[in-house]
C-alpha positions in Angstrom: -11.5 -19.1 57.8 -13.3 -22.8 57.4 -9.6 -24.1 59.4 -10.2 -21.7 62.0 -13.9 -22.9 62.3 -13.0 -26.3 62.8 -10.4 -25.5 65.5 -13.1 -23.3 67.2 -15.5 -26.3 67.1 -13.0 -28.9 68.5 -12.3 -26.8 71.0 -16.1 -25.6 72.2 -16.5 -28.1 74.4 -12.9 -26.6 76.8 -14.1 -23.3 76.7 -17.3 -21.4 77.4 -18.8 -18.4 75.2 -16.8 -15.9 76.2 -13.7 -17.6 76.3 -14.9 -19.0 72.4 -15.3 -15.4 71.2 -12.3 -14.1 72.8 -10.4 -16.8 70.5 -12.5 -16.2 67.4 -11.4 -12.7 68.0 -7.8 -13.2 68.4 -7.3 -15.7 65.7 -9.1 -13.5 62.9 -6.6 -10.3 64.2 -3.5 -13.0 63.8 -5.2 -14.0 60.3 -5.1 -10.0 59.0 -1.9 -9.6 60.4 -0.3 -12.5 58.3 -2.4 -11.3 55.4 -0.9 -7.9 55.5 2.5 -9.4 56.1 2.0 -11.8 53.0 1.2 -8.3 50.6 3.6 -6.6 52.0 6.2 -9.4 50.9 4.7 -10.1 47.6 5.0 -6.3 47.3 8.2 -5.7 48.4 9.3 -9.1 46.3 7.9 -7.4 43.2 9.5 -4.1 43.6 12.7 -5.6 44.1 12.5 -7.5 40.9 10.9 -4.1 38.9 14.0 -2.4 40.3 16.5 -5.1 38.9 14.2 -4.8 35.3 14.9 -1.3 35.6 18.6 -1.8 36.3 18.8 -4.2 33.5 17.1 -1.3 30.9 18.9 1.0 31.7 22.0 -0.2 31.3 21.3 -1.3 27.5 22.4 0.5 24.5 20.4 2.5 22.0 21.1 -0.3 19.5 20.1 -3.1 22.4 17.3 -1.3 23.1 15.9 -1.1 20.0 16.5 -5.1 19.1 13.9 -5.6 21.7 11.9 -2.6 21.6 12.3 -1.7 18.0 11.6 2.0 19.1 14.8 4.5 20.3 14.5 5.1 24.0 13.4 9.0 23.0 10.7 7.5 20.3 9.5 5.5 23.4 9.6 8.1 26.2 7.4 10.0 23.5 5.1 7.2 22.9 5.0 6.8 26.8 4.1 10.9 27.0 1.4 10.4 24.2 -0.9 7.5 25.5 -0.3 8.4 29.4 -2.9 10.5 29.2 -5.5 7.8 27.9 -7.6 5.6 29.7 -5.8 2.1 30.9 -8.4 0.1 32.3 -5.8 -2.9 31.8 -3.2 -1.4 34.4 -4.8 -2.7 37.8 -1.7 -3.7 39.1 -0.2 -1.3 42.2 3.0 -0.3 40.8 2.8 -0.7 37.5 2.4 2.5 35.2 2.4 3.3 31.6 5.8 3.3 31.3 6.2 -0.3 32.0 2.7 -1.2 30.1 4.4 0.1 26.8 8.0 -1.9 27.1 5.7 -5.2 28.0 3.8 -4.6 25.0 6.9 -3.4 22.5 8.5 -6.4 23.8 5.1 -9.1 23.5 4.7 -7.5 19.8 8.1 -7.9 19.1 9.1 -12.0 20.1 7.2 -15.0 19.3 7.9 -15.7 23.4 4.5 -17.5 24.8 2.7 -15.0 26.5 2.9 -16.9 29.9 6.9 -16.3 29.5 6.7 -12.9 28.5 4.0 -12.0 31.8 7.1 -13.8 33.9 10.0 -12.1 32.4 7.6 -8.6 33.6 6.5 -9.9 36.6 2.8 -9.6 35.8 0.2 -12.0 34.8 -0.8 -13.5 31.7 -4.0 -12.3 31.7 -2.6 -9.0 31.9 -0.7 -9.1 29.4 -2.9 -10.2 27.1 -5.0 -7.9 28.1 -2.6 -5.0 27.9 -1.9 -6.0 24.1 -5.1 -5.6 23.1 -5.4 -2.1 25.0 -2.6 -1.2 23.4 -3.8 -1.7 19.9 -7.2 0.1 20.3 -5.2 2.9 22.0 -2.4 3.1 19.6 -4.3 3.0 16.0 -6.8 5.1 17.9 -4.5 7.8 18.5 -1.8 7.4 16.3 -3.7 7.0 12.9 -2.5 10.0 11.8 1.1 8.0 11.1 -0.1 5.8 8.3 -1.7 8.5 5.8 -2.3 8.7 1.9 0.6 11.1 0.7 -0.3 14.5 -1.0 1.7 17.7 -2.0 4.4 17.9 -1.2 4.7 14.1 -0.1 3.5 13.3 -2.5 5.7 14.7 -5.0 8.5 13.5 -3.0 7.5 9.6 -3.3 6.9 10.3 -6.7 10.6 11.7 -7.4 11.7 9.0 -5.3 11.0 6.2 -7.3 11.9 7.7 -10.4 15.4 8.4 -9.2 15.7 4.8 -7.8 13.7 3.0 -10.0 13.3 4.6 -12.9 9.7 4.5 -13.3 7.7 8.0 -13.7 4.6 9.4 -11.9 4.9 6.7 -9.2 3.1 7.7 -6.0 2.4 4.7 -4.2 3.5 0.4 -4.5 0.6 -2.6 -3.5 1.8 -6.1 -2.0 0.2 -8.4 0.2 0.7 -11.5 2.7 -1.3 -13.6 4.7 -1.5 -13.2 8.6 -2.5 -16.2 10.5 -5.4 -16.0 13.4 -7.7 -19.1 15.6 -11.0 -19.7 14.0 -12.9 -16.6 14.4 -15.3 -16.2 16.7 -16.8 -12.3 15.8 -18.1 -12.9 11.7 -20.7 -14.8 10.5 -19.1 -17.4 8.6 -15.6 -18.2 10.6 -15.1 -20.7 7.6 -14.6 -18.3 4.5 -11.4 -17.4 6.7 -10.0 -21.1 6.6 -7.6 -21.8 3.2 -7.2 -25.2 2.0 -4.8 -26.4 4.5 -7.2 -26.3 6.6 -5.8 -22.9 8.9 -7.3 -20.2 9.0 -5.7 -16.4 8.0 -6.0 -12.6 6.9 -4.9 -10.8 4.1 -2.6 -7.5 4.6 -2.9 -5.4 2.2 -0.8 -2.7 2.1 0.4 0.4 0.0 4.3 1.9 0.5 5.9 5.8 -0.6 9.2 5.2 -1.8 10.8 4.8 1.4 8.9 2.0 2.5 6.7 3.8 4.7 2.8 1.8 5.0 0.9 5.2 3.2 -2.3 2.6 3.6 -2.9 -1.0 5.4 -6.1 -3.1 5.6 -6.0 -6.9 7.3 -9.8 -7.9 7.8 -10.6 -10.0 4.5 -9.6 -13.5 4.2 -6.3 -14.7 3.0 -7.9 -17.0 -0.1 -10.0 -13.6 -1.4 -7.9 -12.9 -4.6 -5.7 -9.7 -4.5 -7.9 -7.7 -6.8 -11.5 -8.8 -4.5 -9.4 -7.4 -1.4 -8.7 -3.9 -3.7 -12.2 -3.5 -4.2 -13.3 -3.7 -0.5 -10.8 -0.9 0.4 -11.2 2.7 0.1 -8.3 3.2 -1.9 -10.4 0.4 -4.1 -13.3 2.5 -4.0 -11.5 5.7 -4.3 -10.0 4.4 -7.5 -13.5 3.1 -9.0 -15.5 6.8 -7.9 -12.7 9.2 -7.9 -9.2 9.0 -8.9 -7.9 11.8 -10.0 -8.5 13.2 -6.4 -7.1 10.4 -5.4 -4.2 10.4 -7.7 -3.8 13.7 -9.3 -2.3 12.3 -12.4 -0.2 9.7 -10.4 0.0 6.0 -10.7 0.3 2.8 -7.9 2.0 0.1 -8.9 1.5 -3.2 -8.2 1.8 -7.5 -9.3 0.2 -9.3 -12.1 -2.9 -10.0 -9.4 -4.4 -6.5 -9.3 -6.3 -5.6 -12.4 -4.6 -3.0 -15.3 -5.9 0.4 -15.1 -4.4 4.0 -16.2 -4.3 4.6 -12.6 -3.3 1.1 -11.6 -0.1 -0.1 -13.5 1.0 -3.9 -13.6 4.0 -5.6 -15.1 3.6 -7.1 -19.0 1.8 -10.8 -19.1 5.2 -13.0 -20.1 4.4 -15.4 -22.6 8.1 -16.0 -23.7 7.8 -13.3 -26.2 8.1 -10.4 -24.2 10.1 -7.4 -26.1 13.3 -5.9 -24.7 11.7 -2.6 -23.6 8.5 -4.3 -22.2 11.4 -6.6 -20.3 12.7 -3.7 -18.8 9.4 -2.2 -18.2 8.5 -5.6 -16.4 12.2 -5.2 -14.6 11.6 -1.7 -13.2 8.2 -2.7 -11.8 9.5 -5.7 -9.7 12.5 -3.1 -8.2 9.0 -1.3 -7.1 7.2 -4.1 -5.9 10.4 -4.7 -3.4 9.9 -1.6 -1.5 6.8 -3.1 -0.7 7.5 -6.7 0.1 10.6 -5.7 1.5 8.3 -3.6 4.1 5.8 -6.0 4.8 8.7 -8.5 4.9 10.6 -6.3 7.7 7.1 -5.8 9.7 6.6 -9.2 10.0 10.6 -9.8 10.8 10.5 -6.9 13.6 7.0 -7.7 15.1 6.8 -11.3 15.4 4.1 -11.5 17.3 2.2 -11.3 14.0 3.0 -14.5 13.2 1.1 -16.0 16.7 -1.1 -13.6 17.8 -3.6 -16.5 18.6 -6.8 -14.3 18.2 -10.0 -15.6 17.5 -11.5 -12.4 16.6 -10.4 -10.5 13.3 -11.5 -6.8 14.8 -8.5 -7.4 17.4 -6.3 -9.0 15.2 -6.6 -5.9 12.5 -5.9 -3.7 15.1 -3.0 -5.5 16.7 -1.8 -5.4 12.8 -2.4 -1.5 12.2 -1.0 -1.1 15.5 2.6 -2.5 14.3 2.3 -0.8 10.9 2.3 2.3 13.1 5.2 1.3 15.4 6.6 0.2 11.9 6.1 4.1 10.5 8.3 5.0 13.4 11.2 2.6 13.3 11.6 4.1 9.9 12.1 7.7 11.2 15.0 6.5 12.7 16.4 3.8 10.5 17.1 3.3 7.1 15.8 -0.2 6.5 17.7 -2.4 3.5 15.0 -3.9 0.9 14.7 -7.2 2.1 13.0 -10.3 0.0 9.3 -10.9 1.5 9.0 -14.7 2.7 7.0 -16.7 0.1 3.3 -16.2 0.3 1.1 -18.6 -1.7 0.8 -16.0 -5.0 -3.2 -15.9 -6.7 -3.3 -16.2 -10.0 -2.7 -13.5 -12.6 -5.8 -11.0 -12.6 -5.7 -11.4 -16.5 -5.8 -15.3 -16.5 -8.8 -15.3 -14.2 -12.5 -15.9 -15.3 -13.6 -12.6 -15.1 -10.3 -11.4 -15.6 -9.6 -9.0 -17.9 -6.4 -7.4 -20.0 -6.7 -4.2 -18.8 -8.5 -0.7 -19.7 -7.5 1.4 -22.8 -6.0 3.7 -20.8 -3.8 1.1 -18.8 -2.4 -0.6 -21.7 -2.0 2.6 -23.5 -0.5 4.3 -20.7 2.0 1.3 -19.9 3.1 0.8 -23.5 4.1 4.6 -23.4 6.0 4.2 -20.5 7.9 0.7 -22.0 9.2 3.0 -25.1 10.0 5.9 -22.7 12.0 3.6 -21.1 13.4 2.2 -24.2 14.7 5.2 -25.2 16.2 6.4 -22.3 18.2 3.0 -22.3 19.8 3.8 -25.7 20.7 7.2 -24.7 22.5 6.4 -21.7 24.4 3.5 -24.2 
């Protein structure tokens, strides 16, 4: 408009009023008409290259489809059927639809790709994207919560008779492990500082608890990554549950879990090893770690299938958590349809022993009593089999 102005001015003095308006007239018609020819390009452009996307998916495999989706095209025309009906302020763009929100964000969560190339490869904006992601996480652990759960009855039972018949430890409902998850300085707590470790970056904790299969029964990531392992159990509601009620919790079951969580009769952790440990506490000690992988083999395989973990450049730790549920979720559900080898966890900085801390302690009565039982069971089910 201001070029057209300044053509209009040069020429004011060669024409008179009406001749002036009849050119202001004509050139803001020509200007509409090459606006709506510009959209209906750009539209036509980005159909065309939504169409070859489309072409593209659907020629891919189950297998391919779920190296870059990590969901089976069913489990992700489901997904798609569930959170259509929800509210997508994010999707502002004409032609783009649910269906193509959910592969952007599968594939986003899935690749450390920059979010600039992933809004190219999708044709959308990066703003979008980002956007979208962060949509997608309220919406998913919103409506989806229901897939990480606490096991009981008959669940329960079966994670217990799980790791009894691959581990060989009894009255095992549930396995603990941690790792760090790396965020911006925080901008949404008080002190962005308490989340900074002493490299100098900053970080969450995940916290998680497994059934037998691997499946997250459990998953926190809002504390930061220095708090030691048994500060983190306390803030939880498992933490809590344990302290006010186990046995509903429970109901005569155990969790497992390292050296860092404290010794309780409901919490079992391997034997201190001073270089004296006993045969049957060294088997004890032996048939907890093969627990403890299920775990870290999990959180090991999350963090392998959703890379975007490892740079979700957040600066708040409400959207990271979510964007963390939201894959432990989408984890839940790669499980249904895979069975996942146990995988070593990448090395995590590892806290000091609960025991060994100031206000560390051995362990209740009941723990050490209750772990010491289950060390001679275990004893004597090894000279049988002999």
């Amino acid at each position: 408009m201001a070029l057209e102005t300044c053509i209009a001015f040069l020429l004011a003095d060669s024409y008179d009023a009406e001749d002036f308006l009849y050119f202001k007239k004509n050139a803001t018609r020509r200007k509409a008409r090459m606006k709506l020819k510009t959209k209906q390009s750009d539209n036509l452009k980005r159909e065309e290259e939504r169409e070859v996307f489309n072409t593209v998916l659907q020629s891919l495999t189950i297998s391919e489809f779920k190296s870059h989706f990590q969901l089976t095209p069913t489990q992700t025309e489901e997904l798609v059927r569930l959170l259509a009906p929800c509210k997508w302020t994010a999707i502002r763009q004409e032609g783009w639809t649910v269906w193509h929100a959910v592969l952007a964000t599968l594939w986003a969560l899935s690749t450390q790709e920059s979010y600039h190339s992933v809004a190219n490869r999708f044709h959308i904006t990066e703003s979008l994207i980002c956007d979208q992601l962060d949509e997608f996480c309220i919406i998913i652990t919103s409506n989806l919560a229901n897939e990480i759960h606490w096991p009981q009855g008959e669940e329960a039972e079966m994670s217990v008779l799980g790791f009894f018949s691959t581990v060989g430890l009894p009255d095992t409902l549930c396995v603990a492990g941690t790792c760090f998850i790396p965020i911006e300085k925080p901008t949404d707590v008080p002190d962005p500082e308490v989340y900074r470790d002493a490299e100098g970056l900053y970080s969450i904790k995940l916290m998680a608890f497994c059934n037998h299969k691997g499946r997250f029964t459990y998953v926190t990531a809002e504390h930061p990554s220095n708090w030691h392992n048994s500060r983190v159990l306390l803030a939880t509601e498992i933490g809590k549950a344990l302290q006010e009620d186990p046995v509903a919790l429970l109901h005569g079951k155990h969790i497992i879990g390292d050296s860092t969580f404290p010794l309780s009769e409901h919490f079992l952790t391997p034997f201190p090893d001073y270089g004296t440990v006993g045969q049957k506490k060294v088997c004890y000690n032996q048939k907890v770690q093969s627990s403890l992988a299920v775990v870290q083999g999990s959180i090991h395989n999350l963090r392998s299938r959703f890379q975007r973990l490892r740079c979700l450049q957040k600066q708040s730790i409400c959207q990271t958590s979510l964007a963390v549920k939201a894959c432990c979720i989408l984890y839940n559900m790669f499980l249904e349809t895979n069975n996942v080898p146990v995988d070593c966890m990448e090395d995590d900085i590892t806290p000091e022993p609960f025991h060994e801390l100031p206000y560390g302690h051995s362990g209740s009565l009941g723990g050490i009593s209750k772990r010491q039982d289950i060390a001679a069971l275990l004893g004597r089910t090894t000279k049988k089999r002999k």
